[in-house]
Biopython code that builds the backbone (N, CA, C, O; Angstrom):
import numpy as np
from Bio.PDB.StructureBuilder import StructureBuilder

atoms = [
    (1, "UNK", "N", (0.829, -1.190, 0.000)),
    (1, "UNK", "CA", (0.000, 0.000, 0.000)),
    (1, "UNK", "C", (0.874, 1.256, 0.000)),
    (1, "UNK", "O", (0.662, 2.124, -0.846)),
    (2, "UNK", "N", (1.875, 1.398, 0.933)),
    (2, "UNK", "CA", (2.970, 2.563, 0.843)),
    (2, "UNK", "C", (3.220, 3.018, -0.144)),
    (2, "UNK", "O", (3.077, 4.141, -0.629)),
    (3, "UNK", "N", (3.922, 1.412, -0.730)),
    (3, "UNK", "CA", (4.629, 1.836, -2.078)),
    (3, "UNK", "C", (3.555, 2.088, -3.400)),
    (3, "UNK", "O", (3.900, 2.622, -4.454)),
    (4, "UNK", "N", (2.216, 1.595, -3.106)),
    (4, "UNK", "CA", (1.432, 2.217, -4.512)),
    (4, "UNK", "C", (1.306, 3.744, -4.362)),
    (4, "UNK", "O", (1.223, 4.380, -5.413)),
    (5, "UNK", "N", (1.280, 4.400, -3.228)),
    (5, "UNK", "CA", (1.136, 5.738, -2.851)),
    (5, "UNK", "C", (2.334, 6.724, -3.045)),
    (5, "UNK", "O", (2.132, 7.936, -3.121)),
    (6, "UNK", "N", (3.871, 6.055, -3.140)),
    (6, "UNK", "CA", (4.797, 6.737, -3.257)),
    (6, "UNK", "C", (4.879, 6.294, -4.726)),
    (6, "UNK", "O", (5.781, 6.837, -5.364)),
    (7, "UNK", "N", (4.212, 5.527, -5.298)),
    (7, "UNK", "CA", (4.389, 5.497, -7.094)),
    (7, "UNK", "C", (3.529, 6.459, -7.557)),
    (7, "UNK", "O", (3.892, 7.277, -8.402)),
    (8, "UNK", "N", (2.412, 6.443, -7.082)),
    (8, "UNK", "CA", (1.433, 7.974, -6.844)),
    (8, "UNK", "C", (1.640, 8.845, -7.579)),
    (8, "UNK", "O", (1.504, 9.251, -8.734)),
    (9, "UNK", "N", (2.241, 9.177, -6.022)),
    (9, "UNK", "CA", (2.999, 10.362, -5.974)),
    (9, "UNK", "C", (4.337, 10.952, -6.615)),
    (9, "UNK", "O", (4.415, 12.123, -6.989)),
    (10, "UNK", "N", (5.201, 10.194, -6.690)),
    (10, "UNK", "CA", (6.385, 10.048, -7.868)),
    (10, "UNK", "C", (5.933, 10.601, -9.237)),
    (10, "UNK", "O", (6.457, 11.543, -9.830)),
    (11, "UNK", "N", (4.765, 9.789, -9.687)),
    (11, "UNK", "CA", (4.243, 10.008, -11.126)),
    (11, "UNK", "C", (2.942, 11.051, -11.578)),
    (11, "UNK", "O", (2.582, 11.434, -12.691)),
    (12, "UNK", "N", (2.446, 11.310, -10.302)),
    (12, "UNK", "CA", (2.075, 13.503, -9.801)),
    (12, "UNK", "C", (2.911, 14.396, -9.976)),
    (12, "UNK", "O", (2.733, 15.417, -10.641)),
    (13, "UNK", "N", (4.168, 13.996, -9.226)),
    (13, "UNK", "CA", (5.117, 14.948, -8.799)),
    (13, "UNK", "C", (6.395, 15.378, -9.127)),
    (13, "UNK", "O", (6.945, 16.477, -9.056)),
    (14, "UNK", "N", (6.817, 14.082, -9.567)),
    (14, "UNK", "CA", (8.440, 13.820, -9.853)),
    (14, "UNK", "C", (9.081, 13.776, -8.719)),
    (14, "UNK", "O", (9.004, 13.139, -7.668)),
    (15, "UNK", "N", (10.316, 15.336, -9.570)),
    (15, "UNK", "CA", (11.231, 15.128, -8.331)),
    (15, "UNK", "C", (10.667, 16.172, -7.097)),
    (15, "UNK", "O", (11.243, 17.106, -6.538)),
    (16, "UNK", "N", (10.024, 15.910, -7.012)),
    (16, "UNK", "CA", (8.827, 16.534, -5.959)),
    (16, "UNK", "C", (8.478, 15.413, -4.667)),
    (16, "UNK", "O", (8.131, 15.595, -3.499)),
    (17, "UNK", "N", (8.733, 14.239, -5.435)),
    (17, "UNK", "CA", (7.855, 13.407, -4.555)),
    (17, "UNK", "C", (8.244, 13.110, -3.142)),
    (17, "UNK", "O", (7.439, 12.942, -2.226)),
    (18, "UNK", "N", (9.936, 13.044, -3.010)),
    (18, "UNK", "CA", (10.036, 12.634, -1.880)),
    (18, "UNK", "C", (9.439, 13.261, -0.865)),
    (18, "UNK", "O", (8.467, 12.879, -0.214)),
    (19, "UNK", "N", (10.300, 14.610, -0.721)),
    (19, "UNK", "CA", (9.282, 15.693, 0.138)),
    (19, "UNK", "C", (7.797, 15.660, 0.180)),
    (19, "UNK", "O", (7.231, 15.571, 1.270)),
    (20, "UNK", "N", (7.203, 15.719, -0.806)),
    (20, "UNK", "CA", (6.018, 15.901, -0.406)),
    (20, "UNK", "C", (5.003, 14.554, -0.012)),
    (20, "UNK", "O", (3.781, 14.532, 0.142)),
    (21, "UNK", "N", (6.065, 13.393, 0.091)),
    (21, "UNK", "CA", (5.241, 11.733, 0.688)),
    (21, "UNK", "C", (5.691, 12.480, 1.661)),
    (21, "UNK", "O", (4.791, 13.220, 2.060)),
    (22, "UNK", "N", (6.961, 12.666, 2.389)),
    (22, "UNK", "CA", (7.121, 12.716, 3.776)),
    (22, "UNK", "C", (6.072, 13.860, 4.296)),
    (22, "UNK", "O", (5.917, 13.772, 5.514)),
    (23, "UNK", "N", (5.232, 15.019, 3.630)),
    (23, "UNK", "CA", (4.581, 16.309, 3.848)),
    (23, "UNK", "C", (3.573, 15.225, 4.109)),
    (23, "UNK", "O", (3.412, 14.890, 5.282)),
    (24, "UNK", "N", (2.841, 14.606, 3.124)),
    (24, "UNK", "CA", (1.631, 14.271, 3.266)),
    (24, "UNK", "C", (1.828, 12.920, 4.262)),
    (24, "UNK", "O", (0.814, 12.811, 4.952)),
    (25, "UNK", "N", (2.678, 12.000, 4.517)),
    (25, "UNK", "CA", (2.782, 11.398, 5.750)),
    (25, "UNK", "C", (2.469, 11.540, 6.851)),
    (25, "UNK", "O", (1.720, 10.854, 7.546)),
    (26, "UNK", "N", (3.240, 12.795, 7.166)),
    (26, "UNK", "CA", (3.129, 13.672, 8.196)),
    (26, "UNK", "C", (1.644, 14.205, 8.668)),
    (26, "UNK", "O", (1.127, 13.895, 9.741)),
    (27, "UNK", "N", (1.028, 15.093, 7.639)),
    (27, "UNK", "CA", (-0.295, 15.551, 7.604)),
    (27, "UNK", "C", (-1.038, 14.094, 8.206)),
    (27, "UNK", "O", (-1.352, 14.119, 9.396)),
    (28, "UNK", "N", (-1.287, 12.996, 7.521)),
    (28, "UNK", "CA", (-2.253, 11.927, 7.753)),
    (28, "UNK", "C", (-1.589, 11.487, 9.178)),
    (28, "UNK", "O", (-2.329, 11.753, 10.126)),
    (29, "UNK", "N", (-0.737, 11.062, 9.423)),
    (29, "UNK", "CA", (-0.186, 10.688, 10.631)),
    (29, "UNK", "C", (-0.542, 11.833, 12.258)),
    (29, "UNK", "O", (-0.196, 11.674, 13.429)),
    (30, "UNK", "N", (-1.351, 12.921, 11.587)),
    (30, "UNK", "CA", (-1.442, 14.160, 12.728)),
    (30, "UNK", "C", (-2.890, 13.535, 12.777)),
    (30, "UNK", "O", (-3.339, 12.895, 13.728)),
    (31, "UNK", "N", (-3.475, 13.791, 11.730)),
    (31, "UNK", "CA", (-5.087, 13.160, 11.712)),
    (31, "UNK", "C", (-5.274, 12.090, 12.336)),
    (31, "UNK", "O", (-6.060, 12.079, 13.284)),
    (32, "UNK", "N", (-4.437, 10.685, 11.855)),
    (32, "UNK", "CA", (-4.827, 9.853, 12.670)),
    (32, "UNK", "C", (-4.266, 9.487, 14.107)),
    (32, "UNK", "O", (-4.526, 8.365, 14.543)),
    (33, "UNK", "N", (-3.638, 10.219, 14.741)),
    (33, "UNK", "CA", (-3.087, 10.371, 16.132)),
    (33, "UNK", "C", (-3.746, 9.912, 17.027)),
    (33, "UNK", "O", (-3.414, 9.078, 17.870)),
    (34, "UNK", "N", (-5.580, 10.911, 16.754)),
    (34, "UNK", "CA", (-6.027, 10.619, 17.923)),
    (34, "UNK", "C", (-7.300, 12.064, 17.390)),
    (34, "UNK", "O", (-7.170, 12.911, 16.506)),
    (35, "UNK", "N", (-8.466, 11.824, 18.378)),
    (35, "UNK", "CA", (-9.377, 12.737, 18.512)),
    (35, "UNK", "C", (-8.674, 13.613, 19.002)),
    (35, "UNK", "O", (-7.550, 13.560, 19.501)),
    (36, "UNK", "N", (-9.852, 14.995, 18.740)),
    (36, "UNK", "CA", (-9.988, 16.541, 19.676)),
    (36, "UNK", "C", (-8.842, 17.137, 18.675)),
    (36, "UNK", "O", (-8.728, 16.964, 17.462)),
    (37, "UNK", "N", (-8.230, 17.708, 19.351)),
    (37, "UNK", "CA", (-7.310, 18.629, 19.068)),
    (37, "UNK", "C", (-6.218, 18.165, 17.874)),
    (37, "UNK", "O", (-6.051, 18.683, 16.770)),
    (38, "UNK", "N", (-5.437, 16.848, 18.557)),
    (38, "UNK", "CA", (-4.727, 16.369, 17.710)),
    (38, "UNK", "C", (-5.091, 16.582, 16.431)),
    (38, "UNK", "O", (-4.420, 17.373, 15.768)),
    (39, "UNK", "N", (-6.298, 15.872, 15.803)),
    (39, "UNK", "CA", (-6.976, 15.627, 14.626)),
    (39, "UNK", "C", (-7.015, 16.973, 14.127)),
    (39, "UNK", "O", (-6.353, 17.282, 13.137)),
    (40, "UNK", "N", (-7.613, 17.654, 14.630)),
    (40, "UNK", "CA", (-8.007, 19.189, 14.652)),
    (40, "UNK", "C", (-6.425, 19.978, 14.028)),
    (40, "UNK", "O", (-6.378, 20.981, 13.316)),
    (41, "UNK", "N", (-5.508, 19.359, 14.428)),
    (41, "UNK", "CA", (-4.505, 20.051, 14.273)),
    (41, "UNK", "C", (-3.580, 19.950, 13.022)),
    (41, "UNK", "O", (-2.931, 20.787, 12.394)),
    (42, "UNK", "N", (-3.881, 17.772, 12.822)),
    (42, "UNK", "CA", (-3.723, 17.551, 11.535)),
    (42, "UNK", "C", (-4.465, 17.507, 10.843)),
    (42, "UNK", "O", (-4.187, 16.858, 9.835)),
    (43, "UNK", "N", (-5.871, 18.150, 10.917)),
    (43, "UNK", "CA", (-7.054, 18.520, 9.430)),
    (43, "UNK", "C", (-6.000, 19.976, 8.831)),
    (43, "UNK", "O", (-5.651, 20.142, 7.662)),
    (44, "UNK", "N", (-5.638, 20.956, 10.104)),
    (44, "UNK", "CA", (-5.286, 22.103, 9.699)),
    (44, "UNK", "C", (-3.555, 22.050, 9.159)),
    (44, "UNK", "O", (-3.260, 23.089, 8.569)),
    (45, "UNK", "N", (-2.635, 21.248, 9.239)),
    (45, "UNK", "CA", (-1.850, 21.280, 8.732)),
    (45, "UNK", "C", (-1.812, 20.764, 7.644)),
    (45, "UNK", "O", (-0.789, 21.044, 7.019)),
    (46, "UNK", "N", (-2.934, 19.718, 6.835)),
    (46, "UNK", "CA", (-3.459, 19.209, 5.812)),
    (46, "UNK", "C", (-3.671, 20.714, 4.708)),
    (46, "UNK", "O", (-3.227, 21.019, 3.601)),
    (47, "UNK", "N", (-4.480, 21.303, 5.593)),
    (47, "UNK", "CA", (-4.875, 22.332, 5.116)),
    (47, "UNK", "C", (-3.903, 23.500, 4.232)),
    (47, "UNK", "O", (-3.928, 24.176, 3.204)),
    (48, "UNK", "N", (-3.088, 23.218, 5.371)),
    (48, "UNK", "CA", (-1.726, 24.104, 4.685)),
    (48, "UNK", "C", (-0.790, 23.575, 4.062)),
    (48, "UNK", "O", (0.219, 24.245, 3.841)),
    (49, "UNK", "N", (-0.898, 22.033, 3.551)),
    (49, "UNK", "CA", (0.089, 21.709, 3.103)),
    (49, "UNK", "C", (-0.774, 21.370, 1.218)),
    (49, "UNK", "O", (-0.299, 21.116, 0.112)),
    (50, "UNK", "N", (-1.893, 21.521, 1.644)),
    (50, "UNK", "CA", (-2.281, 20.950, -0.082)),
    (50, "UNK", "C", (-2.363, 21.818, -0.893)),
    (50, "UNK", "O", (-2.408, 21.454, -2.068)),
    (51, "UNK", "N", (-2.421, 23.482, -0.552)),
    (51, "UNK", "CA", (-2.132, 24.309, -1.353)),
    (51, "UNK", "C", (-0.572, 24.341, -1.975)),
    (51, "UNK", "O", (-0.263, 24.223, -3.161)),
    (52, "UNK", "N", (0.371, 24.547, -0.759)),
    (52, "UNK", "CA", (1.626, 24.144, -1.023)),
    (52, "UNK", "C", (1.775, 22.747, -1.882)),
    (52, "UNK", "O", (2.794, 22.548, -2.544)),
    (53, "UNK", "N", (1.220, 22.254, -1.856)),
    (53, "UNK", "CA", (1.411, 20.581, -2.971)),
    (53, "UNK", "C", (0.875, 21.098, -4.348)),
    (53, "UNK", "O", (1.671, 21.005, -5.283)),
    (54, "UNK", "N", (-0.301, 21.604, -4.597)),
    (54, "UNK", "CA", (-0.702, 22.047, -5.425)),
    (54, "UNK", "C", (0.796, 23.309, -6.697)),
    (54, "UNK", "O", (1.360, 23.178, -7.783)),
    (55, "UNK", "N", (0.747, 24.446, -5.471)),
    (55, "UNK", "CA", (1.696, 24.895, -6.383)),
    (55, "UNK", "C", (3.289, 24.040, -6.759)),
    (55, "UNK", "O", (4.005, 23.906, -7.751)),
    (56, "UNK", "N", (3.298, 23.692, -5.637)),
    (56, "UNK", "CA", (4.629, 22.577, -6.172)),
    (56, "UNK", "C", (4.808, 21.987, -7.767)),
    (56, "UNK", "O", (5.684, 22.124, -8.621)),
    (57, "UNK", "N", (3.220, 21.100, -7.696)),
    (57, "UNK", "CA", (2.997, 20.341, -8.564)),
    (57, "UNK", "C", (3.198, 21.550, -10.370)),
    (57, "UNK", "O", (3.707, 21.626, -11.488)),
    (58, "UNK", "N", (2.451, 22.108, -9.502)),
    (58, "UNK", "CA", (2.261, 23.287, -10.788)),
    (58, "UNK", "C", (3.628, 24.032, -11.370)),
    (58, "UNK", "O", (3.892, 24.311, -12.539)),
    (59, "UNK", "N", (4.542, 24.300, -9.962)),
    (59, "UNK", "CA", (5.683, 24.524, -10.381)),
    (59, "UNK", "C", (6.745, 23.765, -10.876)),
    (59, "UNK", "O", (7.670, 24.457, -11.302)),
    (60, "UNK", "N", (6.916, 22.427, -10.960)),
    (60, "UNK", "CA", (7.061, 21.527, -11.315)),
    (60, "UNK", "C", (7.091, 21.256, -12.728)),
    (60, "UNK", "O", (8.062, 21.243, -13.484)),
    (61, "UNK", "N", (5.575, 20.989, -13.023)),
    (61, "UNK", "CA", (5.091, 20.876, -14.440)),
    (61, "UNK", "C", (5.644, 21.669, -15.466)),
    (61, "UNK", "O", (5.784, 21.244, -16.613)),
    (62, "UNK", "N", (6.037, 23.063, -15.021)),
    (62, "UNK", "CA", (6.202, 23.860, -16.178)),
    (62, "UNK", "C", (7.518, 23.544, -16.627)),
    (62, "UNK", "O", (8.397, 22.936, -16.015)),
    (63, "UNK", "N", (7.548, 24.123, -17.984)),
    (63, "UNK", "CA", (9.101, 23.811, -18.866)),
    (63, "UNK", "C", (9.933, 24.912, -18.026)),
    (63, "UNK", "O", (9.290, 25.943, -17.833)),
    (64, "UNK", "N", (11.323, 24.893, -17.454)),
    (64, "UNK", "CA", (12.270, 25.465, -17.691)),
    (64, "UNK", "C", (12.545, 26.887, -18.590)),
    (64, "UNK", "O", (12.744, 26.758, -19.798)),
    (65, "UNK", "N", (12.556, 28.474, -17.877)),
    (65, "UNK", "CA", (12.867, 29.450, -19.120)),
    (65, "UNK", "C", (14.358, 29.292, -19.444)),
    (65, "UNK", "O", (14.861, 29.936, -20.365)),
]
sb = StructureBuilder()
sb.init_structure("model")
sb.init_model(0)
sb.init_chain("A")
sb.init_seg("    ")
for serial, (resi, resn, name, xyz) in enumerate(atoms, 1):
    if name == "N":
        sb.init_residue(resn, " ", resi, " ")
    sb.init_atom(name, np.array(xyz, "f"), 0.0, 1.0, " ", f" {name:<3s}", serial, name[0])
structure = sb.get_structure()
């Protein structure tokens, strides 16, 4: 299961991916911690990290000037 998620992500991202498995690791690993706050804390670092994934991705994609 890991590894279908870091092939995923590899083939989203490139050379993007490592960082951002360990980003989104991280994020899910806050969520599933535990109720209340914890969770609460990794919904909101989720939050801040998928915009940041997003432009990554985007910055990424583009050709080289």
């Amino acid at each position: 299961m890991n590894t279908f998620f870091k092939a995923l992500i590899k083939s989203i991202f490139g050379d993007a991916a490592n960082t951002l498995a360990v980003l989104v690791a991280a994020g899910v690993a806050f969520v599933l911690a535990g109720a209340g706050q914890n969770a609460l804390a990794g919904w909101g670092l989720v939050a801040v990290l998928l915009p940041a994934m997003v432009w990554l991705a985007g910055s990424y994609g583009r050709p080289k000037d």
